[in-house]
C-alpha positions, 0 to 999 in steps of 0.5 A, a space after each residue: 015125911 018130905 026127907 022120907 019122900 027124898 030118900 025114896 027117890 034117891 033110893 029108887 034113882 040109885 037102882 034104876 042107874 043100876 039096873 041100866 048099867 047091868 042091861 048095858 052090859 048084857 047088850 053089849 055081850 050079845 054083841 061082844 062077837 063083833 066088838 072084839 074087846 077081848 083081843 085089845 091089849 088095853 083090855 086084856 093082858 097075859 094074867 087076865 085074858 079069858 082065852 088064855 085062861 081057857 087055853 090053861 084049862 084045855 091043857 089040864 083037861 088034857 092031862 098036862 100042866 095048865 103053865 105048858 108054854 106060855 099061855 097061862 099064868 093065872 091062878 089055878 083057883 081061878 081055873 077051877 072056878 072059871 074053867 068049866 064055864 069056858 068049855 060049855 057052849 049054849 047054841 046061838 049063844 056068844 062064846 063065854 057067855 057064862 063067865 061073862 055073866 059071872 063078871 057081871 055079877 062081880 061087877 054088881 057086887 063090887 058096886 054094892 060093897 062100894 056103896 055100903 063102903 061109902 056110907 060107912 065112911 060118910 057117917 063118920 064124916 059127919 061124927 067127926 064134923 059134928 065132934 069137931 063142931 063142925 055142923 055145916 061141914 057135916 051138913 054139907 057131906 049128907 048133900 052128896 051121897 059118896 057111896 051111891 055116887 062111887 058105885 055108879 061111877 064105877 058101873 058107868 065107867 067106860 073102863 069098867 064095861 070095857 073090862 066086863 064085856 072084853 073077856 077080862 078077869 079083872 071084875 073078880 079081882 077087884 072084886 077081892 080087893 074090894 071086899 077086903 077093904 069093906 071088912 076093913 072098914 065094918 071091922 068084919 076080921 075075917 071078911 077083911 082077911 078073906 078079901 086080901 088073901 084072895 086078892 093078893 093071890 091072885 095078883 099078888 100086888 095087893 099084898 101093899 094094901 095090908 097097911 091101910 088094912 091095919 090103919 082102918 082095923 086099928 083106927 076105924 075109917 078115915 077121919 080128920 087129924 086125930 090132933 084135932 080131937 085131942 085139942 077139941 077134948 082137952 078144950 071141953 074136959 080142961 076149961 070146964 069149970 069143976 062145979 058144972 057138974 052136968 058139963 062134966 057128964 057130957 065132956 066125959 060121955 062124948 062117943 070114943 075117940 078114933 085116935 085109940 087103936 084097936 090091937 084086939 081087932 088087928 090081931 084077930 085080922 092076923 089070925 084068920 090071915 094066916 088061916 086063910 093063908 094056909 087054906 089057899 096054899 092047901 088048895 094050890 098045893 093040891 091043884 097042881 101037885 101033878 104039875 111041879 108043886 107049890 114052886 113051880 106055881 110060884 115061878 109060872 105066876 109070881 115070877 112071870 109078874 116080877 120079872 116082866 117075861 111077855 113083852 107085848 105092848 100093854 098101857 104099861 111102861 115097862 114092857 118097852 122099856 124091858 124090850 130096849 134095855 140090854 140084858 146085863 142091866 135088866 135086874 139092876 132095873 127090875 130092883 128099880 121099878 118093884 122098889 118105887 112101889 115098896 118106897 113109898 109104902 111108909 111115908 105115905 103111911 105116916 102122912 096118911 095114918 089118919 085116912 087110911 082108906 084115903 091111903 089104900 086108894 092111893 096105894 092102888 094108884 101107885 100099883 096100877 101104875 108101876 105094875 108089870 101088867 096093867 089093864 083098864 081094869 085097875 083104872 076102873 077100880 081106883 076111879 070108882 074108889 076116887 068118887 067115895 071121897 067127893 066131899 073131901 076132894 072138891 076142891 082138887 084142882 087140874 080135875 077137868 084135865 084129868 076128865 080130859 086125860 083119860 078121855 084122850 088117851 082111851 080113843 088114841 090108844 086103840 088108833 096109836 095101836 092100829 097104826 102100828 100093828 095093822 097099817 105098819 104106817 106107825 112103830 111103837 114110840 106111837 102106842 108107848 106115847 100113850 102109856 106114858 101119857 097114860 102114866 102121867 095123868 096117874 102121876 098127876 092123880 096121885 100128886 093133886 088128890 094127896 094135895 087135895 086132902 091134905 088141904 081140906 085137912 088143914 081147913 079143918 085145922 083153921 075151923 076147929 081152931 077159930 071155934 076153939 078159940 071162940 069158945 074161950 071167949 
């Protein structure tokens, strides 16, 4: 009873939080008019702002082609879904307040899908503590919910709401990155193939994360070394004693282990992939066939992010560091910056196969970091995924530097910019200061979770051996 009672007021705890942030966002959308959010290049960059994306809209309305000029370099799916809504007006109403609406909703979604994500992890937490002998480890993570705790972070976080009321795309694309890595980790092929089609088609650096989307089809979600289990049973089944007979029976009916990899489910992921893949190119093809075709598409889209053409600032490096180089060198360095990323794909991959939504979080990290148009957007996202592995993370030291990092750069970064841009008292070494801070600290992020985890694994390595080793005593 008193557990049931517990559960009920986390339950309604949970949905009270919820319930405050999307209120939170409302007021602030009322008042967007005077909080200007969507002009910040913090907030918006020339692939998720909103008014370009009406602009793109206005154009096709006027029969040419939504890439004409500069303006738009989103997808034209996305022009579809949202277009109207930026052209319809309610009285006394701020402008696009539908689409705002629409972000808010995606927000909400992608809270729950993280929240369900978080669960699904947990209870194979506790599995693999309970499989390993390892009680009070899976005693301790029911302590603290990472599901709920990841969704509030993620509606709370400043960067979120700043992303959701400053006219920002970004809700809907993590939306797409969320669900996918959701129907990864429930094994739902379709949903998981979905997510990341759409995912990857709208900012195309999403693509990376079909690796960890393999791992966790294949192997299920994150579990400790799969080494541990196969020690664990070779110590039950080996040392049993050949006439107990009901030892036997348990050794024998303990639940699959998760180092056994599942083609079936990646194949059948790869099938709706390709289906997928097929559906949205058809639709593409369709979309703009009065305007180029297919490749012109993917030159006003894929190649606007790959060959970095709008220089104007961002919380990115690149676009100063494309703005001081000279023009013979500018390929050589596109290779350089694009390749960091495809670099550390594999080894990441084969020191984390083991964890791999641990590893489709730090994928996320390296892209939002190395892309060619970051936003607080892409923070939002991996600082929400962050929270899902609070039991495994405790330990992760410079966290209250980190705390303080973000903090920092978010209030110098719109001073360093108005320095610069409004008072002319400041030049743009000022606001690059920050993205470079800015950077660091995902460095810093990336450096000490992967420490962190791989730690908390070799702690687990020291307690299933001492229990092993008492075991045989």
């Amino acid at each position: 009873m008193e557990a049931k009672e517990q559960s009920k007021k986390k339950e309604s705890w949970y949905w009270n939080w919820l319930l405050g942030s999307v209120a939170l966002r409302l007021i602030l959308i009322y008042f967007s008019t005077n909080l200007n959010l969507a002009s910040r290049p913090e907030i918006s960059t020339p692939l998720t702002s909103l008014r370009r994306l009406a602009e793109g809209y206005w154009l096709r309305q006027s029969s040419m082609s939504p890439y004409a000029g500069s303006m738009y370099h989103g997808s034209p799916l996305l022009l579809s879904l949202l277009g109207p809504l930026t052209a319809k007006r309610i009285e006394g109403q701020p402008d696009h307040i539908l689409c705002s609406l629409v972000f808010v909703i995606a927000d909400v979604a992608s809270a729950m899908f993280i929240r369900a994500t978080g669960r699904n992890l947990q209870i194979a937490y506790s599995q693999s503590s309970k499989f390993l002998d390892l009680v009070k480890l899976s005693e301790k993570s029911d302590i603290l919910p990472s599901g709920d705790i990841a969704a509030l972070v993620y509606l709370w976080n400043p960067f979120t709401i700043f992303a959701c009321v400053g006219l920002s795309t970004s809700p809907v694309e993590n939306l797409a990155i969320i669900l996918s890595l959701y129907g990864a980790c429930r094994r739902i092929a379709p949903l998981a193939a979905f997510g990341w089609v759409v995912a990857t088609h709208l900012s195309l650096y999403p693509v990376i994360l079909i690796i960890p989307m393999i791992l966790l089809l294949g192997y299920g979600p994150d579990t400790p070394p799969r080494k541990l289990f196969l020690q664990r049973k070779y110590f039950e089944v080996g040392e049993t004693p050949s006439n107990d007979r009901c030892q036997q029976e348990e050794a024998v009916d303990q639940p699959e282990l998760p180092y056994v990899f599942s083609w079936r489910s990646v194949i059948h992921f790869l099938f709706w992939t390709s289906l997928w893949l097929v559906y949205v190119l058809v639709l593409c093809g369709v979309s703009v066939k009065h305007y180029g075709g297919l490749w012109e598409l993917f030159k006003r889209t894929y190649g606007f992010m790959l060959t970095v053409q709008d220089l104007s600032p961002n919380m990115g490096v690149l676009w100063y560091f494309f703005a001081e180089v000279f023009d013979f060198f500018r390929n050589f360095f596109l290779i350089v910056f694009h390749g960091n990323i495809l670099f550390m794909i594999l080894p990441l991959a084969i020191r984390l196969k083991h964890r791999p939504f641990f590893l489709a979080f730090v994928y996320i990290v390296i892209s939002s970091m190395l892309k060619s148009y970051p936003s607080v957007g892409d923070s939002a996202l991996y600082l929400g995924l962050l929270g899902l592995f609070v039991n495994e993370l405790a330990d992760m030291k410079f966290s209250f530097f980190l705390f303080c990092g973000y903090i920092g750069v978010s209030l110098l970064s719109p001073v360093m910019h108005n320095l610069w841009i409004w008072r002319g008292t400041g030049n743009a070494n000022f606001y690059f200061a920050t993205a470079m801070a800015y950077a660091c600290l995902q460095i810093i992020l990336v450096v000490e979770s992967v420490s962190a985890m791989l730690n908390h694994d070799r702690k687990l390595r020291k307690l299933s051996a001492t229990k092993v080793l008492d075991g045989k005593t």
